[in-house]
C-alpha positions in Angstrom: 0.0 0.0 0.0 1.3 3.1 -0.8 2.8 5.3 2.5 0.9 8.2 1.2 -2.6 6.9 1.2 -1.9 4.6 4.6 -0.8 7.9 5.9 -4.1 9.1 4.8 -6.6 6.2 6.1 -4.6 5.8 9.4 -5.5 9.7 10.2 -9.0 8.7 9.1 -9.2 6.5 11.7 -7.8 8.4 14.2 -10.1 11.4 13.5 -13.1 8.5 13.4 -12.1 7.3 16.6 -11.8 10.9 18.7 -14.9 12.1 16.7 -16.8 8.8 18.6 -15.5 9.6 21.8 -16.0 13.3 21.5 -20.3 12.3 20.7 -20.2 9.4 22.9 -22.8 10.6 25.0 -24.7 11.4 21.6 -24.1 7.9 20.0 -25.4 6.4 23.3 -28.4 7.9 23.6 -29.2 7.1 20.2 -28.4 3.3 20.6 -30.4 3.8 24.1 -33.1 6.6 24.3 -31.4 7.1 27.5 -29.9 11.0 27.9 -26.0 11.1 28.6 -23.6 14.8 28.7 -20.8 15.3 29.2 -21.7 17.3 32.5 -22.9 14.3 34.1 -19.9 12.8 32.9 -17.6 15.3 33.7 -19.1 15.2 37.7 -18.5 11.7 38.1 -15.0 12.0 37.1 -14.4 14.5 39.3 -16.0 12.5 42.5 -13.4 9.5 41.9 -11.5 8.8 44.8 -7.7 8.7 44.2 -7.8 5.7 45.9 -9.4 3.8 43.7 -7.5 5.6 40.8 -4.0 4.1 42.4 -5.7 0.9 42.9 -7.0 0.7 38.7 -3.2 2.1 38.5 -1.5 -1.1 40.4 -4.0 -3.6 38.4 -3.1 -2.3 35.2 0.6 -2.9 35.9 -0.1 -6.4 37.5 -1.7 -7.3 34.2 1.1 -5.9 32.1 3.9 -8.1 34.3 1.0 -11.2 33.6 1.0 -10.7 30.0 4.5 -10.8 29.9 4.6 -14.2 31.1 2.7 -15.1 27.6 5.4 -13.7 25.9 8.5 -15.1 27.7 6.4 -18.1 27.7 6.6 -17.9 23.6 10.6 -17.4 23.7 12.5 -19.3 25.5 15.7 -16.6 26.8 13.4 -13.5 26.7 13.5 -11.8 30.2 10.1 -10.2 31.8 11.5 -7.0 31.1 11.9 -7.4 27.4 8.2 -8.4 26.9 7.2 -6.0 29.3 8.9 -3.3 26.5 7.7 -5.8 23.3 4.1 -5.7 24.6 4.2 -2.2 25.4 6.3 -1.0 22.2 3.5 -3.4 20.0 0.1 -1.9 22.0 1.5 1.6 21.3 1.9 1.0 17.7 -1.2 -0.4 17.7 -3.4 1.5 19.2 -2.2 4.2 16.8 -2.8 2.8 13.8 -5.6 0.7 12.2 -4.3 -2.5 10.9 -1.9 -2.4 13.4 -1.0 -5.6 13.9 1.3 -5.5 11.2 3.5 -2.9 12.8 3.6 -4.4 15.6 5.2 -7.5 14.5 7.5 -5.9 12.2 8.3 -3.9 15.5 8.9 -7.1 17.1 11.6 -8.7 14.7 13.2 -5.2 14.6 13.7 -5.3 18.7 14.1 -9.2 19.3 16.8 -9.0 16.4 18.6 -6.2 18.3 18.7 -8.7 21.3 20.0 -11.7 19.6 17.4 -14.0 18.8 17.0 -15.3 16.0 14.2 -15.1 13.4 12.8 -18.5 13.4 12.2 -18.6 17.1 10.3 -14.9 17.0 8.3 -16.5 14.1 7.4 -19.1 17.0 6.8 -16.3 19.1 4.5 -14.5 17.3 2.6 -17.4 15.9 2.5 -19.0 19.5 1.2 -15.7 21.1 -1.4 -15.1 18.3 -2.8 -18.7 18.8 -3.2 -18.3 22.3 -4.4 -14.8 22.4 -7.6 -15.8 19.5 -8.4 -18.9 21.6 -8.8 -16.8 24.9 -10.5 -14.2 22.5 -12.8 -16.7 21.3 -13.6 -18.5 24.8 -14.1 -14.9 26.5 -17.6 -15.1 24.6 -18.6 -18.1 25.5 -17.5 -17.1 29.0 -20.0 -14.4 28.9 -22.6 -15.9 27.4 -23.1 -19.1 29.4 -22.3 -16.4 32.8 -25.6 -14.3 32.1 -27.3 -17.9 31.3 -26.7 -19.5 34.6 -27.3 -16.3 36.5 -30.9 -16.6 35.4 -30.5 -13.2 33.5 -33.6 -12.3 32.1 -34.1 -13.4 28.7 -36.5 -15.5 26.0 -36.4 -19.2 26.5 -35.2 -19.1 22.8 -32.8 -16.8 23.3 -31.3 -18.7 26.5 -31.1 -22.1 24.7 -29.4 -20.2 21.4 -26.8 -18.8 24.4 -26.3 -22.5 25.8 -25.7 -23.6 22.0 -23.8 -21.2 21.6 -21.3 -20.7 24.2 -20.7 -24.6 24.2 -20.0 -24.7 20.8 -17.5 -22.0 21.3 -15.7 -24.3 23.9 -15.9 -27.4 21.8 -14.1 -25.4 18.8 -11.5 -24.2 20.7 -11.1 -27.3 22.9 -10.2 -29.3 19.2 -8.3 -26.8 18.1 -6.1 -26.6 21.2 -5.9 -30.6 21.0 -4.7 -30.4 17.8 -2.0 -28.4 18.3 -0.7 -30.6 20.6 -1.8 -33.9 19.8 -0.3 -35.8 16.2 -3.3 -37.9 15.6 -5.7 -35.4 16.7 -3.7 -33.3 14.2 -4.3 -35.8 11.9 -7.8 -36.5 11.6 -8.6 -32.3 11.5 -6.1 -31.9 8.3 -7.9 -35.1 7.0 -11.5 -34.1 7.8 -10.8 -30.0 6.4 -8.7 -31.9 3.2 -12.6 -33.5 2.8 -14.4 -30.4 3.2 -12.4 -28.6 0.7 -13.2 -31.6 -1.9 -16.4 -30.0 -2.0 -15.8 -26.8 -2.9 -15.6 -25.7 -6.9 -11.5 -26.4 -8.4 -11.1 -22.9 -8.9 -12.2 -22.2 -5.0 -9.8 -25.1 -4.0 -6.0 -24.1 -2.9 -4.0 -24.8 -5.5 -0.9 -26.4 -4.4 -0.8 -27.5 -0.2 -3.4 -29.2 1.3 -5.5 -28.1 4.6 -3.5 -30.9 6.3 -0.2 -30.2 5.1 -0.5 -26.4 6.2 -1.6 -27.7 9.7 2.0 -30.0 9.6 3.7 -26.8 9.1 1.3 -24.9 11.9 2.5 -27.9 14.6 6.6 -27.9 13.1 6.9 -24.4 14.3 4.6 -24.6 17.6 4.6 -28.1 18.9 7.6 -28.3 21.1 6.3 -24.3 22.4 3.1 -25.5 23.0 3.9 -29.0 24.7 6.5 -27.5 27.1 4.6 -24.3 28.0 1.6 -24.6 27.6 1.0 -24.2 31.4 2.8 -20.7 31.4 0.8 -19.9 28.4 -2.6 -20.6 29.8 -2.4 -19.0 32.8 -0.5 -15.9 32.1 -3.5 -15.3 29.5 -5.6 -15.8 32.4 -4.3 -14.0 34.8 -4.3 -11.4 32.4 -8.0 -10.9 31.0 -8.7 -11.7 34.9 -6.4 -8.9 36.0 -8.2 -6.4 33.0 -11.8 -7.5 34.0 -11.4 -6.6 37.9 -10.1 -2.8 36.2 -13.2 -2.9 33.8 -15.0 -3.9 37.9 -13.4 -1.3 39.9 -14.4 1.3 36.9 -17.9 0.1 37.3 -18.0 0.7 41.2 -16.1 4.0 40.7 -19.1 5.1 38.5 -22.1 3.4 40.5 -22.5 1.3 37.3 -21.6 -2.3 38.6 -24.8 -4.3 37.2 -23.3 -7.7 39.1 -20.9 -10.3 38.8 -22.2 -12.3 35.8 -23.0 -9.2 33.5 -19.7 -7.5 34.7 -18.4 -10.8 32.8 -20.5 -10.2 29.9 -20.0 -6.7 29.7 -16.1 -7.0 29.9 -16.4 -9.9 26.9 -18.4 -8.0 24.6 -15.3 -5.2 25.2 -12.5 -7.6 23.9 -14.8 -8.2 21.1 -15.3 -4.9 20.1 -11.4 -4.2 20.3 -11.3 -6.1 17.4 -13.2 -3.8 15.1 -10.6 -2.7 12.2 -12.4 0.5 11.5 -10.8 2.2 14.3 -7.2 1.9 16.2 -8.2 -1.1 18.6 -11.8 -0.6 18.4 -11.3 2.9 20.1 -14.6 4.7 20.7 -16.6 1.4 19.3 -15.6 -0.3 22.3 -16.8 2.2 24.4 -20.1 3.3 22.6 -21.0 -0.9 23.0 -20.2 -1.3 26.9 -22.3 1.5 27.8 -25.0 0.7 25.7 -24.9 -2.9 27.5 -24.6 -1.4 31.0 -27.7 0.5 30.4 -29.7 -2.6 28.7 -28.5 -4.4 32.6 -30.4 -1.0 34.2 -27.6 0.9 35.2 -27.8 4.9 35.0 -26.9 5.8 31.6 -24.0 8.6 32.8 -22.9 6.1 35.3 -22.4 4.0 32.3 -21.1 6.0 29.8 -18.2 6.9 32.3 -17.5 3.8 33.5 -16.4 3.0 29.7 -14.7 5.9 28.9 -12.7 4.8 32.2 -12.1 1.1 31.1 -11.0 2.8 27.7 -8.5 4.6 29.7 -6.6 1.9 31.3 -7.2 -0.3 28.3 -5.8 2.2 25.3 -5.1 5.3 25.9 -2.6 4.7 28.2 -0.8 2.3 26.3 0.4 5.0 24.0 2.4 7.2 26.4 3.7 4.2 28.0 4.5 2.0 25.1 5.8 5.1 23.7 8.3 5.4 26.6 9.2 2.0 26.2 10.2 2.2 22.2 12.0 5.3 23.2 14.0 3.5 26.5 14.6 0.7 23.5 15.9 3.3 21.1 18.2 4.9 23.0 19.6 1.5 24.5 20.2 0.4 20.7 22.0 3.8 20.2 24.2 3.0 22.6 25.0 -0.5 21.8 23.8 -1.9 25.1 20.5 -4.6 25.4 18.6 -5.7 27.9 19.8 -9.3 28.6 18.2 -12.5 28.7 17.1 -14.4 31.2 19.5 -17.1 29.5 22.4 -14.1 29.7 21.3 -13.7 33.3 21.6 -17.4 34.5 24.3 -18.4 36.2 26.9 -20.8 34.6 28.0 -23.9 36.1 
């Protein structure tokens, strides 16, 4: 793409993404009939308890030092403090730009290969971290789902049995793809069975030269022995992370007097991660927000009370990623300037 018109659509997106915010209350009231200003707004902000803003403060870092255990998880001889600067180098970038996945990871090489490691093991990084991150994304759903279900949230008969069908099926997709990255046969049988459903398909619709099973071989060459040895790591660093960003998105609600209970909270904070994925703006930004009010207020809570409460969550969950991540690229850049890296935990251990 050329730089010029990327230029061009990433300060599109920006400008889309303030423009949200700056109507929020606007765009919520139209999704809710319910009337939201900035005023209100404004007031509950200025009632927070500093408290309470340390405390958000302290759970935001906790969940920055859990994600990093995904990461050094992902590469063997990474230290805590390099993916504490990889994750926060990669959110800044993007949260800045849309698409900015991309960056990030070309960010990545660019910082891992000033530390020594070599490419094929951050190509393992990456594609383990990915896999994890879209599993968790997807279960998070079904998390929410089968939470308001079996809180006896009221809802149609119809529409609890299609959130029962739902959230289960969720599970069971993820549960086979998970076995399948770590089991051959499983492995096996899923290249097989997605070889047969591409028999059906139209020749010109078909791939052309590798087969669904062969592209799965490749998948497991480059994560198996990741996955096998660390998948415990993994798991609960992703975990402790979404666990450590929900109780944020829960002390935001109590900060505002919008805490609807335990089992929406769930919901609520699901639905968020979803939204984040929405390509139109940097992360979802102003998207994400504009959906979790609009859910708070469907639970009954007040729709200012709301309304703040995700502009809150957006804080601790975007904005603030850019000043930090851009302190980390610039702690990163001025280290490579001078020839000096952080070590690794490998550089670190002590030698017989």
């Amino acid at each position: 793409m050329n730089k010029w018109l990327r230029a061009g659509l990433s300060a599109a997106s920006l400008g889309l993404a303030v423009t949200l915010i700056v109507f929020l209350p606007r765009v919520v009231g139209g999704l809710t009939g319910k009337h939201v200003s900035w005023t209100e707004i404004g007031a509950l902000f200025g009632r927070l308890d500093w408290s309470a803003v340390l405390l958000m403060a302290a759970v935001w870092l906790a969940s920055l030092l859990a994600y990093s255990h995904v990461l050094t998880s992902s590469l063997p001889g990474l230290s805590h403090l390099q993916g504490l600067t990889l994750n926060a180098a990669g959110s800044a970038v993007s949260n800045l730009l849309p698409f900015g996945g991309a960056a990030g990871v070309a960010l990545t090489f660019a910082m891992t290969k000033g530390w020594g490691f070599p490419v094929r093991s951050v190509l393992v990084l990456t594609l383990v971290s990915g896999i994890w991150n879209t599993l968790f994304r997807f279960i998070l759903p079904a998390v929410g789902i089968l939470a308001l279900v079996a809180s006896g949230q009221a809802m149609s008969p119809t529409v609890a049995r299609a959130g029962w069908a739902g959230g289960v099926s969720i599970l069971v997709l993820v549960t086979v793809v998970a076995v399948a990255l770590y089991w051959d046969r499983a492995a096996a049988l899923l290249g097989r069975g997605m070889d047969a459903l591409l028999r059906l398909l139209p020749h010109r619709l078909r791939p052309a030269e590798h087969s669904a099973s062969a592209a799965l071989d490749r998948l497991r060459a480059d994560t198996a022995g990741i996955v096998r040895t660390r998948w415990p790591g993994l798991s609960a660093g992703m975990v402790l992370f979404l666990g450590l960003q929900w109780l944020i998105m829960v002390l935001c609600l109590q900060a505002t007097g919008a805490y609807p209970g335990l089992a929406q909270s769930i919901a609520v904070f699901a639905l968020s991660r979803v939204l984040t994925t929405a390509l139109i703006t940097p992360s979802g930004a102003g998207i994400m927000e504009g959906g979790v009010a609009a859910l708070l207020i469907t639970f009954g809570q007040p729709a200012s009370g709301a309304t703040a409460a995700a502009l809150l969550f957006g804080f601790w969950t975007y904005t603030i990623e850019i000043p930090w991540g851009g302190l980390a690229l610039g702690g990163w850049a001025i280290l490579r300037k001078r020839g000096d890296s952080l070590p690794t935990e490998a550089e670190r251990a002590p030698t017989s």
